[in-house]
N, C-alpha and C positions, 0 to 999 in steps of 0.2 A: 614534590612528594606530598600525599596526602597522608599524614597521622591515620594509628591504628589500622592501617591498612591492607590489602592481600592484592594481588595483581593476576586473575583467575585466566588464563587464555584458552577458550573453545574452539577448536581448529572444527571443521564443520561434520556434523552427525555425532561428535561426540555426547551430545547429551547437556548439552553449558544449560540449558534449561530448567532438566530434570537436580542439576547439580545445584541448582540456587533454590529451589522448590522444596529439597532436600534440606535445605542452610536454612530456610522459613520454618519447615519441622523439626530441626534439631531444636533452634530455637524456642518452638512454643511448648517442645515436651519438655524443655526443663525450665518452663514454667511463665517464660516472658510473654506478655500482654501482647495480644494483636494488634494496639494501636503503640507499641514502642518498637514496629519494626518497620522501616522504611525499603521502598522499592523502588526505584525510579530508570527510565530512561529516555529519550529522547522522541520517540514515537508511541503513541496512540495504542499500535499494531502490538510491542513488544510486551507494553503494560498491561492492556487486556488479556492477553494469552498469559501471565501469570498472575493476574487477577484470577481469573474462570480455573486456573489449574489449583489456585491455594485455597478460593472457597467449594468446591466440589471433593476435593481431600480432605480437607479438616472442617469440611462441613460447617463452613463463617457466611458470613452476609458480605458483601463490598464494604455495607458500610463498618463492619467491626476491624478492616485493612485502612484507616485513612489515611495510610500515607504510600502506598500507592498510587503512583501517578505517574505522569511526563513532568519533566522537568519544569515547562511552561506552567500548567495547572498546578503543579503547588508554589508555584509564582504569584500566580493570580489569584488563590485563595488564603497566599501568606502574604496580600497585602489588601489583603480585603475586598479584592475588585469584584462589581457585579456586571452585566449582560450589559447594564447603562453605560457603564464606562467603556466601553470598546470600540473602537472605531467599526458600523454599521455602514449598511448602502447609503445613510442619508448624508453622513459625515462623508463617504469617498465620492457623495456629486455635486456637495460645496466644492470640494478639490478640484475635481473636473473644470468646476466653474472658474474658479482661481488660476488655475494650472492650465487652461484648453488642451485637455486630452482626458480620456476617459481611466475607468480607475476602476477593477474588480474586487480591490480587498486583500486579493490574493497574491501571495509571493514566492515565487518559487524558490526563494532562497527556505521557505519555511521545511524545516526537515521533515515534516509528518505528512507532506506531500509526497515522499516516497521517490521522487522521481525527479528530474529538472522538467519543467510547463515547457510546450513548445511555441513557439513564437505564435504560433498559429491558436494559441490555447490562451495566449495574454491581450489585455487591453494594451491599448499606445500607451498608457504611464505605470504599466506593470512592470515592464523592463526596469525603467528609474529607481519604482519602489525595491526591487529587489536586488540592484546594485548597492542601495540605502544600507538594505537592512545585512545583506550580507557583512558589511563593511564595518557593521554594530557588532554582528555575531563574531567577525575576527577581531574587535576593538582597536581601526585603525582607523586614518583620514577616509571620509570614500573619493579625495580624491585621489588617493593612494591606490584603493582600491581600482577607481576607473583606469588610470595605467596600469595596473598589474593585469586587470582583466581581460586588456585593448577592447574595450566596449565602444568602436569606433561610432558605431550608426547611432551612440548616445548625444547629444549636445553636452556640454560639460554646464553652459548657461544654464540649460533646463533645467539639472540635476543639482544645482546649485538651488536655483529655484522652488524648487518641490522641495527641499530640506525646509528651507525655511519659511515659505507655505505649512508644510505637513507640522511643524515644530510651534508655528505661531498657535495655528488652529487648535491643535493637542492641549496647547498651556491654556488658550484663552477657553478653550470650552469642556476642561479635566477630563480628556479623553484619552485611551493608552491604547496601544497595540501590538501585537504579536510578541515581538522583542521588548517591549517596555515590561512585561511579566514577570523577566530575566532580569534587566537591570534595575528597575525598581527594590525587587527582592535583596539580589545583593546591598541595595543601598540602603531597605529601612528595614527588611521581613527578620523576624523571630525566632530561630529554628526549635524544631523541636528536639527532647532528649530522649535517642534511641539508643536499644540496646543491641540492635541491627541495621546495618544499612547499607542495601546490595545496588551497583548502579551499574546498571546492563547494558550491553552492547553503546561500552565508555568507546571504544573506537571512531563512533560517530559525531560526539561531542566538539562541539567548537571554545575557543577560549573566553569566550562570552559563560559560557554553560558551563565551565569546569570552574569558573570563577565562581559559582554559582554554588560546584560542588566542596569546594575549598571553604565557604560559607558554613554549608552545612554539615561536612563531615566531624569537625572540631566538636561536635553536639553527640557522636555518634560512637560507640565501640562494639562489637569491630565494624569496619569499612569493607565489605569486598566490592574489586571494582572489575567486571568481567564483562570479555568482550576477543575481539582475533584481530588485530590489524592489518591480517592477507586478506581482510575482510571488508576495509576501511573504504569505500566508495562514495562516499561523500564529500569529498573535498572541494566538490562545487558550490557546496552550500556552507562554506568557510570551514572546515573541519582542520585540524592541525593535528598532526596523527603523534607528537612529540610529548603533549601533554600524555598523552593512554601510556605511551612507551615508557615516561618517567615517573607515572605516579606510585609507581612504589617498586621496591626492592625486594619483598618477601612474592617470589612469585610459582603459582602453580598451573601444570599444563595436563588438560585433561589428554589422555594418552589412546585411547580407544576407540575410533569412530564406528560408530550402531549403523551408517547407510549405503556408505562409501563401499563399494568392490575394490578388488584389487586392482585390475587394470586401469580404474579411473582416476583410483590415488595415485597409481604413479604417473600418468596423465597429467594430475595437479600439481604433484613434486615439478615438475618439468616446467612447469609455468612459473609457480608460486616462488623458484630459485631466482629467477629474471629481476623479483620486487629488491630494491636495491635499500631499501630502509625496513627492516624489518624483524620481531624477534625469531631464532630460532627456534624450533618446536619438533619435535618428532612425535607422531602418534601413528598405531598402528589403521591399517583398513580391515574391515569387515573378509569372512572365510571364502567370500564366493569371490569366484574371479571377476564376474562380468562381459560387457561386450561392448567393444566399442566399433564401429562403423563408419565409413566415412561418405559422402554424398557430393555429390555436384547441385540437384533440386531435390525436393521434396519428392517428386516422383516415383524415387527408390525407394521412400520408407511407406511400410506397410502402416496404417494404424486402423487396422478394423478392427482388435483387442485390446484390448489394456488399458491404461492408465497413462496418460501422455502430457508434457507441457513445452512447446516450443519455443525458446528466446532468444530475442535477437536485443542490439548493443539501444535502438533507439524506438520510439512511439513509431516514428513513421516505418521502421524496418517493421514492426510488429504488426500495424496496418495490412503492408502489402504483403504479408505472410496470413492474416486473419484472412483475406479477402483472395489469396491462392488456396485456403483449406475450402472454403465457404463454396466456390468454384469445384473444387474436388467432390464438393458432396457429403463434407464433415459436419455433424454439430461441435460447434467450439464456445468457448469463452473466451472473453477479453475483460481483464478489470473483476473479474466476477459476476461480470453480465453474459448471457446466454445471447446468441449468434439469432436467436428468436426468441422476439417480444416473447415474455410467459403468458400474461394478459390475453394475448392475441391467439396464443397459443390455446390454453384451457378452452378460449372460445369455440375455437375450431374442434376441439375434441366434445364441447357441451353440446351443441347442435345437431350432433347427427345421433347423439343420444333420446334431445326429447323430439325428434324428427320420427324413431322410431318406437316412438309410444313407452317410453324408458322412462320412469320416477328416475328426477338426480336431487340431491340432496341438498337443502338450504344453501350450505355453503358456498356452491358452486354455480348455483342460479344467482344468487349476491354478486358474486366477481361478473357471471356471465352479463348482469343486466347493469353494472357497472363499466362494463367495458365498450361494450353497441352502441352504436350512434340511435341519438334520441328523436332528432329532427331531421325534417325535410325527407324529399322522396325516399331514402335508405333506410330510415329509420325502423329500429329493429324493435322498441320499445318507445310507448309514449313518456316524454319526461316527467321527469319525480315520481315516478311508477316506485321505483326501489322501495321507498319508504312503505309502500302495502305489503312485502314481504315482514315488516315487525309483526305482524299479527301472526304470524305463523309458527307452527310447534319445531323450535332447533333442528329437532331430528327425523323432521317432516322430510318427503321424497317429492318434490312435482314433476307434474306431468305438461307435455304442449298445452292438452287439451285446457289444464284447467288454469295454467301461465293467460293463456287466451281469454278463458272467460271471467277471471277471476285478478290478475295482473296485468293489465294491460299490452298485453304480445301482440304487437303489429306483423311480422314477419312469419310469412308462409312457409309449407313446409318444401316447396319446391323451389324455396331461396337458395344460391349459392354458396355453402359450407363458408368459403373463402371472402366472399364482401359480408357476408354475415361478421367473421371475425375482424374485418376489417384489415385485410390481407390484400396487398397488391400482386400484379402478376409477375413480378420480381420475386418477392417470396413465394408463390404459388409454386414454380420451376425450385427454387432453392429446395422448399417441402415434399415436392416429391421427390426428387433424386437424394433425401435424408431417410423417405420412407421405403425408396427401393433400396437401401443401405440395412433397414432396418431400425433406425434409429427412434426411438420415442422424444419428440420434438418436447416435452413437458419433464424430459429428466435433467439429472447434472450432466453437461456435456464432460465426458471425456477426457475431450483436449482442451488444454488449456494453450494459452497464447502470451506470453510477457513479457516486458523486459528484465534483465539480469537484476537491477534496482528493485523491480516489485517483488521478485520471486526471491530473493534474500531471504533467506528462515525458514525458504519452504522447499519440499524435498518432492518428488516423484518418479515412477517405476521407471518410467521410460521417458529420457529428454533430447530434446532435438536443440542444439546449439549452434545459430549461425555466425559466422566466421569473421560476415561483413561489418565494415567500421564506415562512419559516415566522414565526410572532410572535416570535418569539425578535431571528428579523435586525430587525421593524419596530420592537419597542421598541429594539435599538440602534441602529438606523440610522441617529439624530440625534447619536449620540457616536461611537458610530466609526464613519462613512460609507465611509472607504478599503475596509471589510475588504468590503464588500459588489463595489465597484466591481473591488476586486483578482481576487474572486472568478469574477467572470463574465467579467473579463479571459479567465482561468486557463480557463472551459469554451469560451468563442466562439474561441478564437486554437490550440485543437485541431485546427482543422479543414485536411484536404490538399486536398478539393476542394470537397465542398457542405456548405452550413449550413443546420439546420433550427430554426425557432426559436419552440417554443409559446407563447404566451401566457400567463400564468397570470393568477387573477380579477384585478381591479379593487381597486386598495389594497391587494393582497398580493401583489405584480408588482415584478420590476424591469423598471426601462424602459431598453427595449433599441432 
């Protein structure tokens, strides 16, 4: 149990946001300082979005909120660490050296990755580092951890090895990293005395982090600790969903969801009843009914309007789903990156502008002669040209003509659009059939493309939810069943108006 505390539960569209945002402005109209109120949660993603939402309302600077953060960052700045102290690329190729296996830094146990890394995505001593640190964030043996996880393809020698490699180096050269922010904190940091302290989406936290918030909450009145445990999908990055459930006894459940239709919500009832640990909650759905749909492929859905985001349960599912739209003739995103280079893009659109005797305006001549190759036969500009455009009036327009006599413009005007921008004939074929679509290769795509993990928080008109599960989910699905049910909670209950919902094979399907 955490002292002075509330237990806030936001089933999804309900608003859990708007309602903390709300508890920041109660707060500061009767009168409390913006640096005695704390924010915290476990991602990057969560804190930003009520950073930009608290100083754009009440009109503050980031720096008048300093206690806003991720759990980690006010680790590291409650115990004084700087950019020196952190384990760098140069520290993880001693290791390498030490260790014969390579070392990115990164760990997919780290929760503000959003996502678990694909193997394909990790160096050879990634896998280790992140059974390590897992094992820190649940506060057990790792090699407790290594059986519990059957991390078969691990050596247990190795990982034995890199412990105390990574542990020597850390001590003898005062280096910390990721999870030392955390531990470190509980063991020397300070806290501060607040008159507020809200810890958002507590669901995700592992017992490493809640030890963390047990630290700090004693400093703090009130405590709210708000979060949804149908929501909980993190339990691969050591998450214990037992801490969220008991931290407190005074508990409140927002009752209203702002996104959800009706036929989706009860869609989600049907699934969300399956989680076998979990608290009750009723809340109503939004007045429109909705539309739910069902599918065999993509095929069957239309998306040549609207507002659309496709999810499937893994990267690689998302892939061969990016690269079936891409095929189709869609602009998409993935990650938040456009389905076409922008760079590559604007190029393509700046060339046929000053081709036809068109003034384009500083800005776009900048990017354009930033992006063209400089040298050798193709070259579109001579190098270090860029730098003659400082002479120039901001709001100046040029033209071919005077690019040529005046900025060094190598490239004729009977150049091809497309090796102009530096476009192969794979994009060529993808660009036209986006432009007999109609699509502006230089806008927001669209569609969007994700996995359930990424799109967590975020809501859109129209979503496409595939059905399929990789062998990974079937061998666990008879031990941890929840994390499956949690998961497709998390993609079906995105939806504001229609749901689309493919099937995937037979015994590699969840059923929906």
């Amino acid at each position: 149990m955490v002292p002075n505390s509330e237990l806030l539960f936001g089933p999804p569209g309900t608003g859990k946001t708007y309602t903390l945002i709300e508890e920041v402005q109660n707060a500061l109209q009767s009168g409390i300082a913006p640096d005695r109120i704390g924010y915290v949660s476990f991602t990057k993603k969560a804190i930003s979005e009520a950073l930009d939402r608290a100083c754009e309302q009440f009109n503050l600077d980031p720096k008048d909120l300093p206690w806003f953060r991720t759990l980690h960052s006010w680790g590291y700045h409650g115990i004084g660490a700087s950019t020196t102290d952190m384990m760098g690329a140069s520290d993880w190729a001693i290791m390498r050296d030490a260790c014969g296996m390579n070392f990115s830094g990164r760990s997919s146990a780290n929760p503000d990755e959003g996502i678990l890394l694909s193997s394909s995505a990790m160096a050879s001593g990634d896998k280790y580092i992140t059974l390590l640190d897992k094992a820190r964030y649940r506060m057990i043996p790792y090699i407790q951890e290594y059986n519990e996880s059957e991390a078969r393809e691990l050596s247990p020698g190795i990982l034995q090895r890199i412990d105390k490699e990574l542990s020597l180096y850390k001590a003898k050269n005062h280096k910390i990293d990721f999870v030392d922010q955390i531990e470190l904190y509980i063991q020397s940091g300070i806290p501060p005395h607040l008159d507020l302290l809200i810890i958002d989406e507590a669901q995700d936290l592992t017992p490493l982090q809640w030890e963390m918030v047990k630290k700090i909450a004693p400093y703090a009145e009130p405590v709210l600790i708000a979060g949804d445990d149908d929501q909980a999908i993190h339990r691969w990055a050591g998450v214990d969903l037992d801490h969220f459930l008991n931290a407190s006894s005074n508990i409140r459940v927002l009752g209203q969801s702002y996104r959800m239709p009706s036929s989706v919500h009860r869609l989600s009832q049907k699934i969300v009843r399956r989680i076998s640990k979990r608290q009750e909650k009723e809340f109503l759905p939004t007045s429109e009914e909705g539309r739910i749909s069902y599918h065999t492929s993509l095929d069957g859905i239309d998306f040549s309007q609207g507002s659309w985001t496709v999810m499937a349960r893994t990267n690689q599912m998302v892939q061969e789903f990016s690269t079936a739209l891409k095929e189709h003739g869609h602009l998409l995103s993935v990650r938040g990156k456009s389905s076409i280079d922008q760079e590559s893009a604007e190029a393509l659109k700046t060339w046929p502008r000053l081709c036809a005797g068109e003034g384009v305006e500083l800005g776009l001549v900048r990017k354009f002669y930033d992006h063209v190759r400089k040298q050798g036969d193709g070259a579109v500009v001579k190098r270090g040209s860029k730098s003659l455009l400082d002479s120039v009036s901001p709001d100046a327009y040029l033209t071919y003509e005077r690019l040529v006599a005046e900025f060094n413009m190598l490239a004729e005007k009977h150049w091809d659009p497309y090796e102009v921008a530096r476009f192969g004939d794979h994009d060529r074929r993808y660009i036209e059939s986006l432009e007999r679509r109609g699509e502006d290769i230089t806008s927001t795509p669209r569609i969007k493309v994700s996995t359930f993990h990424r799109m967590k928080g975020g809501e859109d008109d129209n979503c496409v939810v595939y059905t399929g599960q990789p062998q990974k989910a079937n061998e666990w699905k008879n031990k941890f069943p929840d994390d499956e049910h949690r998961a497709f909670y998390v993609g079906v209950t995105r939806t504001k108006k229609n749901l689309h919902i493919i099937q995937g094979r037979p015994g590699a399907s969840y059923d929906i």
